[in-house]
GUTI-52415 format. One record per residue (C-alpha): residue in three letters; x, y, z. Coordinates in Angstrom, 2 decimals, m for minus. Example, Ala and Ser with C-alpha at 12.3 -4.5 7.8 and 13.67 -1.06 7.14 Angstrom:
2
@residuo->ALA	xx->12.30	yy->m4.50	zz->7.80
@residuo->SER	xx->13.67	yy->m1.06	zz->7.14
//
This chain:
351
@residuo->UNK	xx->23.76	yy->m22.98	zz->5.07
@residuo->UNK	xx->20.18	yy->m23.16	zz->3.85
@residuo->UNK	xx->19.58	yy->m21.37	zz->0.41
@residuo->UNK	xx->16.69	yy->m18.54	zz->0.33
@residuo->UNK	xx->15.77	yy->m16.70	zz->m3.46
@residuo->UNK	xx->13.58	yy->m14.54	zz->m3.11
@residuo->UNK	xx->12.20	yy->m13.16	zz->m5.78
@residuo->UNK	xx->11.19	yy->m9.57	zz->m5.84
@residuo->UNK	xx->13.24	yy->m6.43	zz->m4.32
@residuo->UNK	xx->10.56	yy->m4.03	zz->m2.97
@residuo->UNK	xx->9.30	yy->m3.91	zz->0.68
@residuo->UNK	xx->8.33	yy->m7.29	zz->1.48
@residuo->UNK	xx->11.58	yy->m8.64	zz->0.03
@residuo->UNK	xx->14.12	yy->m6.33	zz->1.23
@residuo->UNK	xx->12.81	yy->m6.47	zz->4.31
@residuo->UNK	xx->12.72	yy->m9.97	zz->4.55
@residuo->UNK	xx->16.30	yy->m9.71	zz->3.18
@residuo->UNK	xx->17.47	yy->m7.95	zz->6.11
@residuo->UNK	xx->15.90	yy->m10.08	zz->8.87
@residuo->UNK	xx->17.07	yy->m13.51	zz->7.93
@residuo->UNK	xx->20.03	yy->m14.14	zz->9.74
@residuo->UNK	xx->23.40	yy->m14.28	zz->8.08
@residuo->UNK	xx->25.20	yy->m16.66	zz->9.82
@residuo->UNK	xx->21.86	yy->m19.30	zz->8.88
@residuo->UNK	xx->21.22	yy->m18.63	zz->5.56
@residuo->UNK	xx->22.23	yy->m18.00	zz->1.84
@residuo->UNK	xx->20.51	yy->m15.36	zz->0.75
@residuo->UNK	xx->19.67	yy->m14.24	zz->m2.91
@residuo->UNK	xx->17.11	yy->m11.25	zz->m4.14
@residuo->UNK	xx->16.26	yy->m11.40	zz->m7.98
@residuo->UNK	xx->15.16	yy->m7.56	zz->m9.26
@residuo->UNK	xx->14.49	yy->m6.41	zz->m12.12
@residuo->UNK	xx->14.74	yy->m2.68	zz->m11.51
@residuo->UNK	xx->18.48	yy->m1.79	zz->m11.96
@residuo->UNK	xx->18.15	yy->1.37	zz->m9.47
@residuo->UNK	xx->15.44	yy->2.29	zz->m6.33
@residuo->UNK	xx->12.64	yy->4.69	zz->m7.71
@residuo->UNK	xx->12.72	yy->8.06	zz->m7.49
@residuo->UNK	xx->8.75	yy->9.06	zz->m7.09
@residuo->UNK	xx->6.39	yy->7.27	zz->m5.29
@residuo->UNK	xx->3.70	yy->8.33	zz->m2.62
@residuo->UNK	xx->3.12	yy->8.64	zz->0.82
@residuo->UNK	xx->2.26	yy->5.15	zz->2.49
@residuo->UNK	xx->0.72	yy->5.32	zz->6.01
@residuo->UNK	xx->2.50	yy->3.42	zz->8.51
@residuo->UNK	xx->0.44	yy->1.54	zz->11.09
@residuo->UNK	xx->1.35	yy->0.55	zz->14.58
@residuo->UNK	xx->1.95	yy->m2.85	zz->13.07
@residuo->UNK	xx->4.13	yy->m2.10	zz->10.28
@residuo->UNK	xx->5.80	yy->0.59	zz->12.98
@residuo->UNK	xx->6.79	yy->m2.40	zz->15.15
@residuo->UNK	xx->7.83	yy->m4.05	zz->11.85
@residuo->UNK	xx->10.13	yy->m1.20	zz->10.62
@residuo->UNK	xx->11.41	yy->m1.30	zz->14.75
@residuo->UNK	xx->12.34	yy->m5.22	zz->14.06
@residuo->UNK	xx->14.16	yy->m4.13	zz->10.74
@residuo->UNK	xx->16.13	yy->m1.30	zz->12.69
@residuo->UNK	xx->15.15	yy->1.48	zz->10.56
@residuo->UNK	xx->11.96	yy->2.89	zz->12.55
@residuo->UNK	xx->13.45	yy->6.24	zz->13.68
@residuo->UNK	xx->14.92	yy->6.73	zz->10.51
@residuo->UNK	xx->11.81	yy->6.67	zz->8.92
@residuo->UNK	xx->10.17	yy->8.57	zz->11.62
@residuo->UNK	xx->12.76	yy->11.36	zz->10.77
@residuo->UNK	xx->11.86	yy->11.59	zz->7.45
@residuo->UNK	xx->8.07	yy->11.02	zz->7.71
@residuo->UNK	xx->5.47	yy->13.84	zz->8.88
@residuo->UNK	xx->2.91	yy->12.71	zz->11.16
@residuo->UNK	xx->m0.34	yy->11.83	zz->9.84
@residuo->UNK	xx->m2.38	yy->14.23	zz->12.42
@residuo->UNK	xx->m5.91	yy->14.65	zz->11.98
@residuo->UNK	xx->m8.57	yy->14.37	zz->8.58
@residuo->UNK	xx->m11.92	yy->14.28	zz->7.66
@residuo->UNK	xx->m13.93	yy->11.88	zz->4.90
@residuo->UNK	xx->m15.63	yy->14.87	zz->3.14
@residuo->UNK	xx->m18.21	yy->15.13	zz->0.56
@residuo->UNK	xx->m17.18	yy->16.00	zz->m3.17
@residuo->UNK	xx->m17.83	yy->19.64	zz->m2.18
@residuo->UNK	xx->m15.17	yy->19.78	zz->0.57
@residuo->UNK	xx->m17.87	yy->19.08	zz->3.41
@residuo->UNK	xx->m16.60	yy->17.24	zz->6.43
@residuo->UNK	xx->m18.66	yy->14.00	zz->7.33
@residuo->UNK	xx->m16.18	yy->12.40	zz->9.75
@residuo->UNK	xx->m13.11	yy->13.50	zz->11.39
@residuo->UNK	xx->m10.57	yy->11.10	zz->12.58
@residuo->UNK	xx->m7.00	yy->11.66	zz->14.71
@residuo->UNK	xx->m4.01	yy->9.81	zz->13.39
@residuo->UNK	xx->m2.72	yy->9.56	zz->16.53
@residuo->UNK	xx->1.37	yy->8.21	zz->16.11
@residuo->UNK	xx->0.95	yy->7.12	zz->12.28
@residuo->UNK	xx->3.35	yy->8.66	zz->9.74
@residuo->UNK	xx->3.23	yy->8.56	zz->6.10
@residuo->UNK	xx->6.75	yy->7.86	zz->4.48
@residuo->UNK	xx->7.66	yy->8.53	zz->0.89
@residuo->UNK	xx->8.09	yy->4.60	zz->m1.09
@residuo->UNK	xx->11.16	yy->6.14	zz->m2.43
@residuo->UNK	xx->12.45	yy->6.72	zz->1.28
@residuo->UNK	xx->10.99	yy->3.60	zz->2.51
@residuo->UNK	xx->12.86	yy->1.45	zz->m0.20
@residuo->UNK	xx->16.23	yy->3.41	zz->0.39
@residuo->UNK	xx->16.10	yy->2.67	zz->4.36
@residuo->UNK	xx->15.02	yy->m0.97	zz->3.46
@residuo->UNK	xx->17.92	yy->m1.33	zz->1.23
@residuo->UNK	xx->20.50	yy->m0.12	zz->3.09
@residuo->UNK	xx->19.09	yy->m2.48	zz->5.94
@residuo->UNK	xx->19.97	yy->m5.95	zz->4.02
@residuo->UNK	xx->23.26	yy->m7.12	zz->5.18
@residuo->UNK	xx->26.12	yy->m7.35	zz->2.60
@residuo->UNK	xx->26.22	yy->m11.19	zz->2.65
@residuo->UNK	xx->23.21	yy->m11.01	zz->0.43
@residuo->UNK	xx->23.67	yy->m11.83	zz->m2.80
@residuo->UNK	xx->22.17	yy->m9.29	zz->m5.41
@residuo->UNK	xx->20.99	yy->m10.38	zz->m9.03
@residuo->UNK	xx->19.89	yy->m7.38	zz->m11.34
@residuo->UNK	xx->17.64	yy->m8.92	zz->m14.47
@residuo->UNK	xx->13.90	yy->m9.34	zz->m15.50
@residuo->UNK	xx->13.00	yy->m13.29	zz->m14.71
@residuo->UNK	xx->11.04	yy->m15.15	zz->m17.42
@residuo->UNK	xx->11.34	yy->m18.64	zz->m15.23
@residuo->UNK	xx->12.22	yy->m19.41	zz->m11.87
@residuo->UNK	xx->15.42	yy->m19.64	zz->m10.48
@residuo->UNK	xx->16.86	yy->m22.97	zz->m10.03
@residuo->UNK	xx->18.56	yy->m25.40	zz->m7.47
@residuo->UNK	xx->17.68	yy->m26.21	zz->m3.96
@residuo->UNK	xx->16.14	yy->m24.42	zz->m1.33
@residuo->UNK	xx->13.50	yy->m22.25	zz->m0.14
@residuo->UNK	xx->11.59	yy->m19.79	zz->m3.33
@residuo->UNK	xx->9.82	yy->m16.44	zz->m2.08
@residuo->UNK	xx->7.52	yy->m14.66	zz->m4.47
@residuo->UNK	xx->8.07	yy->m11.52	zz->m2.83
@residuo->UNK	xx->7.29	yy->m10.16	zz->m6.31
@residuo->UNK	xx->3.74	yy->m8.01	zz->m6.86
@residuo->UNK	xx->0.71	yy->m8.49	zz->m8.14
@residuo->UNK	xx->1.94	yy->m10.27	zz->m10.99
@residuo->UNK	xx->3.76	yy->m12.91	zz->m9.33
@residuo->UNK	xx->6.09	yy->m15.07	zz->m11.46
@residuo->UNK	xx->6.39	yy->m17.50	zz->m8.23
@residuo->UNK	xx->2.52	yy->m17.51	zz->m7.97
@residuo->UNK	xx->2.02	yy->m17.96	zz->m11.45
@residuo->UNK	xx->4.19	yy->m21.14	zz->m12.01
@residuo->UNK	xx->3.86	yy->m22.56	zz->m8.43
@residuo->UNK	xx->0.00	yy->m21.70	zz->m7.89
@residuo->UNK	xx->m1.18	yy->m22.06	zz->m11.27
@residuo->UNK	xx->m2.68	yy->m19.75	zz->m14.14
@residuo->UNK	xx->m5.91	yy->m19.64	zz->m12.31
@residuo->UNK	xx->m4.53	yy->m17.43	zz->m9.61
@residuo->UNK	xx->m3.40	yy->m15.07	zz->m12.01
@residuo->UNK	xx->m4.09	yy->m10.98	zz->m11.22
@residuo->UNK	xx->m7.55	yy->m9.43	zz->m11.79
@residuo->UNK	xx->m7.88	yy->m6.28	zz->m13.10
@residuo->UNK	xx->m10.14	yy->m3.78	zz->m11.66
@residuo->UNK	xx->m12.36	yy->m1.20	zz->m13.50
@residuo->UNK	xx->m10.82	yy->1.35	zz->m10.99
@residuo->UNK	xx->m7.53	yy->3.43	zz->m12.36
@residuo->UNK	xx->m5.21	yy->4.80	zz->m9.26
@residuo->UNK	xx->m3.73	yy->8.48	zz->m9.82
@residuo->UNK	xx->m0.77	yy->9.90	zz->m7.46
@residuo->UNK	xx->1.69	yy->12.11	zz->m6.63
@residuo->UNK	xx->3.22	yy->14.78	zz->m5.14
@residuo->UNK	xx->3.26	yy->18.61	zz->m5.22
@residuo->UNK	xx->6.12	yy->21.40	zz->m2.99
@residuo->UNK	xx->3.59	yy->23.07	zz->m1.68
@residuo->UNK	xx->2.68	yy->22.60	zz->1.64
@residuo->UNK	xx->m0.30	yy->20.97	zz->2.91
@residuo->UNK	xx->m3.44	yy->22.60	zz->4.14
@residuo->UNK	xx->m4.22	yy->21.10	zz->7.40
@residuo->UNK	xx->m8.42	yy->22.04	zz->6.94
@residuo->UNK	xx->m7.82	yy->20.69	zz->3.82
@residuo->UNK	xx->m6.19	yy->17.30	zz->4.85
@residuo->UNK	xx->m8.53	yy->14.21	zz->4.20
@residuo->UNK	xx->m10.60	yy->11.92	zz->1.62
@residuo->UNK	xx->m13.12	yy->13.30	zz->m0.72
@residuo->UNK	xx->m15.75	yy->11.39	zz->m1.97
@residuo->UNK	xx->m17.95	yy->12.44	zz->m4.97
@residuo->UNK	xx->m19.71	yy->10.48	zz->m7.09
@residuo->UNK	xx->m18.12	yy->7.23	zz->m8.44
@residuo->UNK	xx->m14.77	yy->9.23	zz->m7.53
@residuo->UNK	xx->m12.53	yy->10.14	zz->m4.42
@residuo->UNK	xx->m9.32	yy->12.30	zz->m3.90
@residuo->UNK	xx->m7.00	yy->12.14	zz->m0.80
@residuo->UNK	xx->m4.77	yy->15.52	zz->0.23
@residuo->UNK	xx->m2.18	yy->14.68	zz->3.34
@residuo->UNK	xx->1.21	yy->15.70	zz->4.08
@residuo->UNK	xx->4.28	yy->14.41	zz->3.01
@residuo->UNK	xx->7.88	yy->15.48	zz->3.39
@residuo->UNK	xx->8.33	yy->17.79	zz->0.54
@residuo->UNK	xx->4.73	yy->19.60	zz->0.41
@residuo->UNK	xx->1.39	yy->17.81	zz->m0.51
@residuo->UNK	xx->0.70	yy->14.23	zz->m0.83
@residuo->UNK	xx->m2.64	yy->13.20	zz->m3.01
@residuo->UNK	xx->m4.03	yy->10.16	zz->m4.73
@residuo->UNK	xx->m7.17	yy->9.95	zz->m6.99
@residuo->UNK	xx->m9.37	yy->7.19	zz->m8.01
@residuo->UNK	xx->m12.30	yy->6.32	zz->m10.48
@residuo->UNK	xx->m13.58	yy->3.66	zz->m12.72
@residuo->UNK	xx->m11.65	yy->4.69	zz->m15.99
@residuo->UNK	xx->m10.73	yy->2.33	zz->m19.07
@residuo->UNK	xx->m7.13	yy->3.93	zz->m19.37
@residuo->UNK	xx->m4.82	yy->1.15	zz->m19.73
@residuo->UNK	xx->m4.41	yy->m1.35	zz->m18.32
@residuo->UNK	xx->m0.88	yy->m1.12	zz->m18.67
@residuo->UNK	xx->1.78	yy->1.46	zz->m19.86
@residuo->UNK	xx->m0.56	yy->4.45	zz->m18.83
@residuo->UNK	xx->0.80	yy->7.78	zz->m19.98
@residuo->UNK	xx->0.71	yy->9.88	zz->m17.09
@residuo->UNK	xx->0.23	yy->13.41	zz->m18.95
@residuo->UNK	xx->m3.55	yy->11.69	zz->m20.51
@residuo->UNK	xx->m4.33	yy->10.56	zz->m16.86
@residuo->UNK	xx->m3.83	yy->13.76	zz->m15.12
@residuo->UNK	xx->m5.94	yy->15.58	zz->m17.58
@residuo->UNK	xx->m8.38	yy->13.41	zz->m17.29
@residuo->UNK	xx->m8.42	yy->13.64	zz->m13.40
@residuo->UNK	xx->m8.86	yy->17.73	zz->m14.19
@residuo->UNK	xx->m11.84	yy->17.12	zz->m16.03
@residuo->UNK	xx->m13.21	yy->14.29	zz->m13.36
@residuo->UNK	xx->m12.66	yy->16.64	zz->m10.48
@residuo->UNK	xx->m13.18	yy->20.18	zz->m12.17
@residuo->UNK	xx->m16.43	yy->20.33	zz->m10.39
@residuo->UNK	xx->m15.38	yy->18.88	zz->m6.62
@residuo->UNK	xx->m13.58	yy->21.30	zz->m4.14
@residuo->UNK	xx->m11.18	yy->24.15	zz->m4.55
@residuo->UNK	xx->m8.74	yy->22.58	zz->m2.70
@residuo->UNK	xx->m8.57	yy->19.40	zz->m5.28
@residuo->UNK	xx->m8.45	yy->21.67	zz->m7.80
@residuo->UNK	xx->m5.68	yy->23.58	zz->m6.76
@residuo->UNK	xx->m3.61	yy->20.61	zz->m6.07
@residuo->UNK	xx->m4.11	yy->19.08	zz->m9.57
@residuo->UNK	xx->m3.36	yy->22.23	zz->m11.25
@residuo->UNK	xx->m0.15	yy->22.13	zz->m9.19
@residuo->UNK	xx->0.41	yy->18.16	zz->m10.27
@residuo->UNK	xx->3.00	yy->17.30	zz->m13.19
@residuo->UNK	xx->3.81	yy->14.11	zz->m14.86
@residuo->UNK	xx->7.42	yy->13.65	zz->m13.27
@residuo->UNK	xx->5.74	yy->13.84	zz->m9.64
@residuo->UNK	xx->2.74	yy->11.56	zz->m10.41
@residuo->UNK	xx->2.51	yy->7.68	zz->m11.28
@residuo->UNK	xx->m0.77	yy->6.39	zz->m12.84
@residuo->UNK	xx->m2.32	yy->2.73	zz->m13.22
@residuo->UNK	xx->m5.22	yy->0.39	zz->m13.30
@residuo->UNK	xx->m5.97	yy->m1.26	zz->m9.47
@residuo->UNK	xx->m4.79	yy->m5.06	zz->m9.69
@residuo->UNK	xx->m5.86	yy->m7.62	zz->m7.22
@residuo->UNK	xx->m4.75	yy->m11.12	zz->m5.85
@residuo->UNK	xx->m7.77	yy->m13.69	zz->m5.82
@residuo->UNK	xx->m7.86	yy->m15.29	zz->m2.47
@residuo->UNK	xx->m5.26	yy->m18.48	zz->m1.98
@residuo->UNK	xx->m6.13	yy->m21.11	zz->0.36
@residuo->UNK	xx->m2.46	yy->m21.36	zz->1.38
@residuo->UNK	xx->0.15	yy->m19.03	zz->1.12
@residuo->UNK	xx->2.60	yy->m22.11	zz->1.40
@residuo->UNK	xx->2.96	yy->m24.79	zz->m1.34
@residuo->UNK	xx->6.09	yy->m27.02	zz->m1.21
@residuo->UNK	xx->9.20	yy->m24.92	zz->m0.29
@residuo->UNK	xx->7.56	yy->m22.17	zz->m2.12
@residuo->UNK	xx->5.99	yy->m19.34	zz->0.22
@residuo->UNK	xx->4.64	yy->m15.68	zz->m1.13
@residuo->UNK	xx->4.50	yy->m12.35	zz->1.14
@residuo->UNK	xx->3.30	yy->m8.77	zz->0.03
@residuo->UNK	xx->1.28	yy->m8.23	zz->m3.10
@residuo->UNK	xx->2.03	yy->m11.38	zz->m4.17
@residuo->UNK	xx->m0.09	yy->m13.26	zz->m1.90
@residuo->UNK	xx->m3.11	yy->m10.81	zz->m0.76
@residuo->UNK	xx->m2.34	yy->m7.72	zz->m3.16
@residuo->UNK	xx->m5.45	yy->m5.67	zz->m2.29
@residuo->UNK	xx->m7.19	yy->m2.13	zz->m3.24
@residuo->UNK	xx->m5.41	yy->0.70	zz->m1.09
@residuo->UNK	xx->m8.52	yy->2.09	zz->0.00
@residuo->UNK	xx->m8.00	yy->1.14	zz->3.57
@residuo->UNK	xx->m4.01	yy->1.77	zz->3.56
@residuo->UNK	xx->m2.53	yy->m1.54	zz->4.65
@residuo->UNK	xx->m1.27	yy->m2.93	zz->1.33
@residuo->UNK	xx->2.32	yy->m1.57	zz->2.34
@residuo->UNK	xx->2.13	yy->m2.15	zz->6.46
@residuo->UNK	xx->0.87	yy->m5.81	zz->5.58
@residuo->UNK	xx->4.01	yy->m6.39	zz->3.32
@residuo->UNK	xx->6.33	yy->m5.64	zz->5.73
@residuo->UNK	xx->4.44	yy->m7.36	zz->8.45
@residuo->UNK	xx->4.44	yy->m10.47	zz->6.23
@residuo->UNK	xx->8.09	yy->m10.32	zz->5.73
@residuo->UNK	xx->9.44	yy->m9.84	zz->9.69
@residuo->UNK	xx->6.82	yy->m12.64	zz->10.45
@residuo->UNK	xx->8.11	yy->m15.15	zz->7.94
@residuo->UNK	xx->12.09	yy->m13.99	zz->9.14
@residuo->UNK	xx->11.45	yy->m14.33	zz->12.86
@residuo->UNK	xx->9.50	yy->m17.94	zz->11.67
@residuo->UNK	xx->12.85	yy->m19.33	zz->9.58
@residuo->UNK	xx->15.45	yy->m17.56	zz->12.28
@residuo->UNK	xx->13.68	yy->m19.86	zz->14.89
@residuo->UNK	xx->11.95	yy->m22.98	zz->13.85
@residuo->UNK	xx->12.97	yy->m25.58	zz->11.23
@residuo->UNK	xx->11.59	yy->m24.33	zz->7.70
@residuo->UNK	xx->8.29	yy->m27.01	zz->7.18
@residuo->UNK	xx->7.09	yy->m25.63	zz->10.76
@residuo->UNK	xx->8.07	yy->m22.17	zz->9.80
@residuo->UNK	xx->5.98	yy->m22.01	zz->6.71
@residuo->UNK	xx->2.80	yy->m24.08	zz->8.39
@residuo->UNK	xx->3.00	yy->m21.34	zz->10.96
@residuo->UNK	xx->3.51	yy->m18.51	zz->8.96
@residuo->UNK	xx->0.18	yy->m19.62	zz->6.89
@residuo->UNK	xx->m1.44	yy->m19.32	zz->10.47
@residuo->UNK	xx->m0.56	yy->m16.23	zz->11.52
@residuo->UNK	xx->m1.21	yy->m14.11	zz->8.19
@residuo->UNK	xx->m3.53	yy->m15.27	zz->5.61
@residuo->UNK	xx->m6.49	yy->m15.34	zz->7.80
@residuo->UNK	xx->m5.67	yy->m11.47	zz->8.65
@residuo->UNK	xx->m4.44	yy->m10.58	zz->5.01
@residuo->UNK	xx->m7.67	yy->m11.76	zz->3.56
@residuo->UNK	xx->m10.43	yy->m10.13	zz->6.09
@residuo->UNK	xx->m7.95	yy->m6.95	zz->5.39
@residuo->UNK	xx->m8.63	yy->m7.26	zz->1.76
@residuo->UNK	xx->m12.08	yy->m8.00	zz->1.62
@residuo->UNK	xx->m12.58	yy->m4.72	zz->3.92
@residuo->UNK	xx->m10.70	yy->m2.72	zz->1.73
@residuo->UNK	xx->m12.89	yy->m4.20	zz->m1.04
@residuo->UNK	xx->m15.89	yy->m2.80	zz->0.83
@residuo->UNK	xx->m14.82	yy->0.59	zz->1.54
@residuo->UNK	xx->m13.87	yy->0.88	zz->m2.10
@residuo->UNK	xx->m17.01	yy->0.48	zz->m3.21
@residuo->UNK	xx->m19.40	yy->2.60	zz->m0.46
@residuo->UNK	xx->m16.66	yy->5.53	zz->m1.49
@residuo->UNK	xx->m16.70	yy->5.01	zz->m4.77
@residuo->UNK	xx->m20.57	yy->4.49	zz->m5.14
@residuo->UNK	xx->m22.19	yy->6.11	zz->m8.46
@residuo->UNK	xx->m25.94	yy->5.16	zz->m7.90
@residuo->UNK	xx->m25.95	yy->5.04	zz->m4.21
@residuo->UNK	xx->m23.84	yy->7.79	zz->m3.72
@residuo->UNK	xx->m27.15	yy->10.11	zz->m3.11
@residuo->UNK	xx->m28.20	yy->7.68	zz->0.04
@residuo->UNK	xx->m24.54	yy->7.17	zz->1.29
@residuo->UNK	xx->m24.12	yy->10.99	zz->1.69
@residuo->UNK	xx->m27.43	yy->11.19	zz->3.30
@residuo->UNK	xx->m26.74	yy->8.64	zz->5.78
@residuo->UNK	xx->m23.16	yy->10.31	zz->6.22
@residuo->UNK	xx->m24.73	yy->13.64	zz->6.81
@residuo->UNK	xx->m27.18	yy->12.47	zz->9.44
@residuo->UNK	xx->m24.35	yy->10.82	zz->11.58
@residuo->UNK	xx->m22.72	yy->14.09	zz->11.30
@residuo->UNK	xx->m25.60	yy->16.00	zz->12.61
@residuo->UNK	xx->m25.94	yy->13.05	zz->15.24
@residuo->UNK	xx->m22.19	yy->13.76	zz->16.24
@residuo->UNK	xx->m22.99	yy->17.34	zz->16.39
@residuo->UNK	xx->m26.08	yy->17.24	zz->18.89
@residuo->UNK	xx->m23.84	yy->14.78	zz->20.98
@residuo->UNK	xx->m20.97	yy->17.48	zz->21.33
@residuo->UNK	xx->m23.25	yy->20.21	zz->21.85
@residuo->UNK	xx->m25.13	yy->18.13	zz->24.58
@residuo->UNK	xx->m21.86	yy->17.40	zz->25.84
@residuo->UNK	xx->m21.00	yy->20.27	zz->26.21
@residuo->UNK	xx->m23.81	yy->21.63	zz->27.92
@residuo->UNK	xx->m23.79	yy->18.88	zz->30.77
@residuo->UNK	xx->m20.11	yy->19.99	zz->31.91
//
């Protein structure tokens, strides 16, 4: 049988996990985290990562615990819709429930190993860094020099029981700040971001949340009500971390998916989808082909796409996070608004 470690038990490794075929290979998973998590936010699920989750066998479980994403607007720091768009079929599923359904998916032939790494596993065989931003396997494989790089941006989120506000449901963006409100299975999912120098690691989440009250005491009621509502066991906090772009996600028999190869800022919501698009792409790859031709094809197919994905969400961070161009990006927002407007009323009048 041909031996597979991967390294790393979140998305992109357990679902990689559960799509390698049994019969073909040895499988390993090295995690540090003794037991799944029990918070986490809401992660959109694409129609890629939706065929992805189809391949794993899990996508109408997650659909049964995952609200729709429905409609939202990108709003001014006020609460003033600039854009509305339709979700059409995306959910948004919980990490916590996403891991569970992930885990339950890996076949019991895989071999489970429970302890922090501070080298590489040995022995023969094929190594996947399927193991975050800080990457062990990119780190001693790839070199120092691809090593993450912190952002000046910190990343607040969470969950509240109430339910969500559908007029309230979007992305806010203020100056040098934004806030997202959506739904999520147990009330009100919302994340918050802005340049901050909490950190970078080993943020207490009490300091952060005050700090996002003070940030956003001036934006919309509706933020305001959902970070009076916000508590520390319901919320994670950190610092944004990025990959620097690899000209191969391949070297040797070494290969990386997820965050470890294209870890990028979540502004345009594909961190999570890519992950588990990486992982059924590289399984389908090894199930079928011999592993040189596998990995040389797998390299193809995804890093292209992973890094135009993270240089876009790169952009957007910055237009909705802009501090001295926020006055001309809300004036050019506001006239395509008005645009819009004339066009529906015109529209409307010609029917």
């Amino acid at each position: 049988m041909e031996v597979v470690s991967i390294v790393g038990g979140g998305i992109a490794g357990l679902a990689l996990a559960a799509c390698l075929e049994p019969d073909r290979f040895q499988v390993t998973v090295y995690e540090k985290r003794p037991d799944l998590p029990t918070v986490g936010t809401v992660l959109g699920m694409w129609p890629n990562a939706q065929r992805a989750l189809a391949r794993v066998g899990i996508l109408a479980q997650a659909r049964a615990v995952s609200p729709v994403i429905g409609s939202g607007s990108i709003r001014n720091g006020a609460g003033e819709p600039w854009v509305t768009v339709n979700g059409g079929e995306l959910f948004g599923i919980s990490r916590v429930d996403l891991l569970r359904l992930l885990d339950s998916a890996v076949p019991d032939t895989v071999r489970r190993v429970t302890r922090h790494l501070h080298e590489l596993p040995g022995g023969e065989g094929l190594l996947v860094g399927a193991d975050g931003v800080h990457s062990l396997v990119r780190r001693e494989v790839w070199g120092a020099a691809t090593n993450a790089r912190l952002t000046s941006c910190l990343a607040v989120r969470g969950t509240i029981p109430a339910p969500v506000n559908p007029d309230e449901v979007g992305e806010y963006w203020g100056r040098g700040d934004l806030f997202g409100i959506a739904a999520s299975a147990g009330g009100t999912n919302w994340y918050a971001s802005w340049r901050s120098d909490l950190g970078p690691t080993a943020i207490d989440v009490k300091q952060a949340l005050d700090q996002a009250r003070l940030r956003f005491s001036g934006h919309a009621p509706a933020i305001r009500q959902v970070l009076a509502a916000a508590v520390p066991g319901l919320s994670l906090a950190q610092r944004i971390w990025t990959t620097p772009p690899l000209r191969s996600y391949v070297r040797g028999s070494a290969v990386l998916v997820g965050d470890a190869a294209h870890a990028m800022t979540p502004n345009l919501g594909r961190g999570a989808c890519e992950s588990l698009v990486d992982a059924v792409t590289l399984a389908d790859l090894l199930n079928s082909l011999p592993q040189e031709k596998a990995l040389a094809a797998y390299n193809r197919q995804r890093r292209l796409r992973t890094r135009a994905l993270s240089l876009g969400s790169a952009a957007l961070m910055r237009v909705a996070l802009a501090e001295n161009a926020q006055p001309l990006r809300d004036r050019l927002l506001n006239l395509a608004r008005r645009r819009n407007e004339r066009a529906a009323v015109g529209t409307g009048s010609n029917s």
